[in-house]
N, C-alpha and C positions, 0 to 999 in steps of 0.2 A: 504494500500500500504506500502509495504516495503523499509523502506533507507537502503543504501550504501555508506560508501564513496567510491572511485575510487580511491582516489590521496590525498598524504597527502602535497605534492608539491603544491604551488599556480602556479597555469596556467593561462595564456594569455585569452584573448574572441575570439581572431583568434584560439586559440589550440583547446580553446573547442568545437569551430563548427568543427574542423575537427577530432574532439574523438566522436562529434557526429553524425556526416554523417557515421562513422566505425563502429556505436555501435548500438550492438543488442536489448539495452535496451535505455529507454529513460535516459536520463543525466540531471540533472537541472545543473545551474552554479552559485554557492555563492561569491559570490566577490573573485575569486580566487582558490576557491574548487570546486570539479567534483564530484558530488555524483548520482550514481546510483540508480533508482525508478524500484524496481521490480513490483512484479505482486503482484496484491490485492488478497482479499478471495472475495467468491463469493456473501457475500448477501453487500459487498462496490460496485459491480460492478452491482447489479439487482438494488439496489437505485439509480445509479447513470444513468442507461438507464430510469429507472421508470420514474424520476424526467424532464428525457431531452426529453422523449417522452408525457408525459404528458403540458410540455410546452412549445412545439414546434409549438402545431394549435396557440394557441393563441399570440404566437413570430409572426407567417407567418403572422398573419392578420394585426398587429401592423408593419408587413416592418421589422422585429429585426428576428435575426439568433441565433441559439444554437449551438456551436459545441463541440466535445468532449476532453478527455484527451490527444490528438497530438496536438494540438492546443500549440505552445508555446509562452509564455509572456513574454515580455522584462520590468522589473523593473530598469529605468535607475538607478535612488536615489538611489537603494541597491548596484548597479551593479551586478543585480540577473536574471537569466533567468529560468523560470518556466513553470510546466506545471499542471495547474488547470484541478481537475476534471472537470467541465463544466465553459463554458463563454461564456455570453452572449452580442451580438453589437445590436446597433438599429443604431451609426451613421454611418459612410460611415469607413469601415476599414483602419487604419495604421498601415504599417508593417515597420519594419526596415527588410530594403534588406541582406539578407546575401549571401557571396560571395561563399560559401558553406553552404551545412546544408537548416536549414527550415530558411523563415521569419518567424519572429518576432512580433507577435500581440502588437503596443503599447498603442491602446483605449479600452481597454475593458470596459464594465460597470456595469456589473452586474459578478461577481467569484463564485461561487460554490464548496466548497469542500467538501467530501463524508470522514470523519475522523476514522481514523481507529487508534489500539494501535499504532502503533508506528510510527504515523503521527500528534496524536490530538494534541501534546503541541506545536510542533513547527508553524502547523497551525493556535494555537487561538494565539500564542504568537509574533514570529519573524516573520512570515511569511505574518500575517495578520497588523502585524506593516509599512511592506515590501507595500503592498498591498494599504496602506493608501495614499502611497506618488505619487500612480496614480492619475491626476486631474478628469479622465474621469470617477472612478469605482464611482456608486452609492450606490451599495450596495453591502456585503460580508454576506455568506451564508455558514453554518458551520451545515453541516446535521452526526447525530450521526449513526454509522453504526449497535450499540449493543442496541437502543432503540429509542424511537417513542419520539425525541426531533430535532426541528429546528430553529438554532438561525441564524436569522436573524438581520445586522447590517447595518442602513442606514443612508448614512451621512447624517448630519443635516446642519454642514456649513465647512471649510476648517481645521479643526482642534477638532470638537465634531463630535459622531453618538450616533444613539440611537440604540439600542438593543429589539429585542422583539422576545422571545422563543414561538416558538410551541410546543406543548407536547399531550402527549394522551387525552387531554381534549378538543382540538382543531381539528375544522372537516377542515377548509380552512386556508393552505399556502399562505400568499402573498409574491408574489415576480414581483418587478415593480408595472405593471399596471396587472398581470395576477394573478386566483386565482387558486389552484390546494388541492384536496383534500387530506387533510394528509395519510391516510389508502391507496390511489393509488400511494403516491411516497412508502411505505415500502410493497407493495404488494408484495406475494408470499417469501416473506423473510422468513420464516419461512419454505420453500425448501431450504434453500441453507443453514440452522443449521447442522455442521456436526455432527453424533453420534458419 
């Protein structure tokens, strides 16, 4: 996925839900700044259905939801509002009501990002620091879009997580309590290689 900024002006959180109720593309809100989320390339967007459909039966059975990148996140601590490739709930949804625009997911618990050039560093870095300061998130999920690696980060207690990569040597992804084969989240990726 591609950044933009929009605005080099700091804006209100009232302006920004109404630049995004107008706007044709999604808007994240960085304490101040409106940056525009263009459109991915296609083998960020086949991992990231692979991955949501793949862990969907086993969300269903467990009571827990998958939904995708519209879903937006209210990071109070950053005063950031985003929108994660996938997230996932198991307890009862909070939203911050907006007066316009979408609500606002404030429990998520499980983040999934699909990291592409010019999303990785802000995702392992600011974004995932951002991320930390949610009470509800258990785990942060950082799936590479140019090779067969999946870092997974779960918190250990309100301040440590532990970290455990998957990579082409590994057949089963865990994430939560579900297990997903590595080879089925990057399937058919190799259709969407442009020549």
């Amino acid at each position: 996925m591609t950044v933009h900024a929009t605005n080099t002006a700091l804006v209100s959180v009232e302006k920004y839900f109404f630049m995004l109720e107008k706007s044709d593309v999604k808007l994240e809100y960085r304490a101040g700044k409106v940056v525009a989320m263009a459109g991915a390339q296609a083998a960020h967007n086949i991992i990231a259905m692979n991955f949501a459909g793949e862990l969907f039966t086993c969300l269903k059975k467990a009571g827990s939801i998958i939904v995708g990148s519209d879903q937006l996140v209210k990071i109070e601590a950053c005063n950031r509002y985003t929108f994660p490739d996938l997230v996932i709930i198991c307890q009862k949804a909070k939203y911050e009501k907006a007066r316009n625009g979408l609500n606002a997911l404030e429990n998520p618990e499980v983040i999934i990002e699909v990291a592409s050039e010019s999303t990785e560093l802000y995702d392992r870095t600011d974004k995932f620091k951002c991320y930390q300061t949610l009470e509800s998130l258990k785990e942060y999920v950082l799936v590479a879009s140019t090779k067969k690696q999946i870092e997974v980060f779960r918190r250990h207690n309100l301040t440590e997580w532990i970290l455990h990569i998957y990579d082409e040597n590994d057949n089963l992804v865990k994430i939560g309590n579900c297990e997903v084969l590595l080879d089925d989240i990057y399937n058919n990726i190799e259709l969407a290689v442009e020549e």
